[in-house]
C-alpha positions, -999 to +999 in steps of 0.1 A: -114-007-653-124+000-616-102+013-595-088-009-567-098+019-541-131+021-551-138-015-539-130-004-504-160-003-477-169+032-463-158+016-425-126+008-444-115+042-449-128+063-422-106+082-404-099+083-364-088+112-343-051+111-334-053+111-303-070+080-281-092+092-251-091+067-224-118+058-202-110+074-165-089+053-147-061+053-122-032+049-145-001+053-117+007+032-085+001+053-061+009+031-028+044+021-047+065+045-029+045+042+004+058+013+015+090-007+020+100-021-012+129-052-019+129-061-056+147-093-073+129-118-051+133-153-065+114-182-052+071-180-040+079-164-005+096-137+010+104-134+049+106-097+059+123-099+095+113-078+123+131-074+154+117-070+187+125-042+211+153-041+233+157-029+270+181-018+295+194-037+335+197-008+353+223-015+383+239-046+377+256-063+400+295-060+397+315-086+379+275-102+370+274-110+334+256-092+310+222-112+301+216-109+268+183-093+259+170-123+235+175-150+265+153-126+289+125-142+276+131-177+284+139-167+320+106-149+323+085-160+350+050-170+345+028-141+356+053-116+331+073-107+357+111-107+339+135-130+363+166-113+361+200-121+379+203-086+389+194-055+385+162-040+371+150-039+338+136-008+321+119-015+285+088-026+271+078-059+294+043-059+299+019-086+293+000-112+315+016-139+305+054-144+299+045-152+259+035-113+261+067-100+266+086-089+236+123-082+248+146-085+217+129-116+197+132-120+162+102-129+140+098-127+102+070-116+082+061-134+050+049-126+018+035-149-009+045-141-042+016-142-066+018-135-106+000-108-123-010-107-165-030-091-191-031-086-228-048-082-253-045-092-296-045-063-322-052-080-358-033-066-383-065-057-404-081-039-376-045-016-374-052-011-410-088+000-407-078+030-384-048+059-378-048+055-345-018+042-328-035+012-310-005-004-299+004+029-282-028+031-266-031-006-255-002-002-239-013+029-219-042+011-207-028-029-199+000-006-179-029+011-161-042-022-153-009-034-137-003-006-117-037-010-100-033-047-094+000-039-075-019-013-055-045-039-048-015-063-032-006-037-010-044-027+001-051-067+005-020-072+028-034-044+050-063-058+051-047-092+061-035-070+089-067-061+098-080-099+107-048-113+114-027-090+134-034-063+168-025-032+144-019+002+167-057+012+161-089-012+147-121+007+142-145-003+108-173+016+126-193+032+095-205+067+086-171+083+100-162+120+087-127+124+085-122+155+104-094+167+124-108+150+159-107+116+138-070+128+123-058+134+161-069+098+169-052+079+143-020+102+151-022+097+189-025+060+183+005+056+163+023+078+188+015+054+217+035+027+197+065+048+193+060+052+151+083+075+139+069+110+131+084+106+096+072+084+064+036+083+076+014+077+049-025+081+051-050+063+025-081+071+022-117+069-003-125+101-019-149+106+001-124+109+033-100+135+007-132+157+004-138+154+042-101+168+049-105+193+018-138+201+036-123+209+073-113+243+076-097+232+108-072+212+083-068+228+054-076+266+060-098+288+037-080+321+053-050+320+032-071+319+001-050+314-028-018+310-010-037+279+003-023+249-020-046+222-012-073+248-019-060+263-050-051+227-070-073+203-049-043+183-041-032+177-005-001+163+002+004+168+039-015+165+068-007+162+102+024+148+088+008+116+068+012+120+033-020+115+022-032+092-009-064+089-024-079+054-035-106+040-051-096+002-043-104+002-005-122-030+008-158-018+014-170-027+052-204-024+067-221-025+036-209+008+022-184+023+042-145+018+033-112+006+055-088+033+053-052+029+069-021+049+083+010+034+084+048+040+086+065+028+051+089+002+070+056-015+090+045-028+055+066-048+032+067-054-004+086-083-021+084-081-060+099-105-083+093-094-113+086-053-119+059-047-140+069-052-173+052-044-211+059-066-240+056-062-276+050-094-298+038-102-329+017-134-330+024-149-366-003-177-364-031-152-351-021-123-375-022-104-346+005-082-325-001-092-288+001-062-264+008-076-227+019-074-192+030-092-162+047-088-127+051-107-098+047-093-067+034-101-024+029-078+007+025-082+040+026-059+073+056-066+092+051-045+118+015-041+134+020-017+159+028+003+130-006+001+109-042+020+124-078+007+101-103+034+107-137+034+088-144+061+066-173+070+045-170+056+007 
């Protein structure tokens, strides 16, 4: 009598390595913590508000009433000249026009939420022809996927900025090095808007991390191995933007990419649903489906708070 086994195919009883090897990949979010994130959204928009800035009357007039910043506005005179009952105002009132003064308005910001999937069906004969844990590694990978898709919302809504906002710094010029002259820029024009020093985040294409790794005027080859950046290749810091490195930049000017700076609160991110992995076994397909999903939408709030530069891709 022959032996059940022996009836089995040679591809049937081949053996896999333990371990699966994926393909490189980004497999983290790595703009998640960059930006301001509000979680639990329900409904397909989500209004982020932003608040104008306010001033100050210097010498009112005794017994005058206070006029409250928000109405200055609608007694502002045509040319942008603020029409107060007394006193002078000190703030932020230029413009040509009174629609260009900002005193104290309120605006919102608003984010479409979009849905996210991926999956993918492991047969139950295929799980049998192999050791390896697939669903393990299926996971790994559709995870990977999702992380970079909410990345991608984040990069998109900056680039939103880009054509529909006056962001603190606009330059897609192409074959720019990012050296410390180009650094200084970005951090000068953020500091004429009043950003906060702190929670400044810099993304770049590798090719802009290799510039900064590159400038000794940045990172310094003196201290040698006491030098982090040069002894892991990692930079975390530099002139206070904690610095991120992307492959997912929009490509401008053929083959340059957009990189940004930004303070965390000048973009927003409303997420409905985090990512989440699910298990399932598919009784009709003989299958155990391996998927994801999250909903998620960004936008930039605040646009004095963003800089675009061009970098080399």
């Amino acid at each position: 009598m022959t032996a059940v086994g022996n009836n089995l195919s040679n591809a049937f009883v081949t053996m896999f390595g333990d371990e699966v090897t994926h393909a490189s990949q980004q497999m983290q979010s790595n703009l998640q913590s960059a930006v301001r994130t509000v979680r639990g959204v329900t409904g397909s928009t989500y209004k982020f508000p932003l608040l104008g800035k306010a001033g100050v009357i210097k010498n009112k007039t005794a017994h005058q009433d206070i006029e409250a910043m928000s109405a200055i506005d609608i007694n502002t005179g045509s040319s942008g000249t603020l029409d107060l009952d007394s006193g002078t105002y000190i703030g932020d009132s230029t413009g040509a026009t009174a629609a260009a003064v900002d005193v104290m308005n309120t605006l919102s910001k608003t984010a479409t939420i979009n849905t996210y999937s991926t999956g993918e069906y492991i047969d139950d004969f295929d799980a049998l022809k192999t050791n390896v844990d697939l669903r393990s590694a299926y996971a790994q990978s559709i995870a990977g996927a999702m992380n970079r898709a909410y990345d991608k919302v984040i990069i998109d809504a900056l680039d939103a900025g880009v054509s529909g906002e006056v962001l603190a710094l606009e330059d897609d010029s192409g074959n720019n090095e990012l050296t410390r002259a180009t650094m200084v820029t970005i951090h000068k024009a953020l500091n004429d808007k009043d950003v906060p020093l702190s929670d400044r985040w810099l993304v770049v294409s590798p090719a802009g991390y290799a510039d900064i790794l590159a400038d000794t005027t940045m990172v310094s080859a003196a201290a040698g191995i006491h030098s982090d950046a040069l002894r892991t290749g990692v930079i975390n810091n530099v002139l206070g933007f904690n610095v991120i490195m992307s492959n997912l930049l929009t490509t401008v000017n053929t083959a340059d990419k957009r990189g940004f700076a930004f303070h965390k609160n000048a973009v927003g991110c409303g997420v409905g649903k985090d990512i989440t992995t699910l298990i399932n076994y598919v009784p009709q397909k003989l299958s155990t489906l391996i998927a994801a999903e999250f909903s998620a939408g960004a936008v930039v709030i605040d646009p004095n708070g963003v800089a675009s530069f061009g970098i080399n891709a």
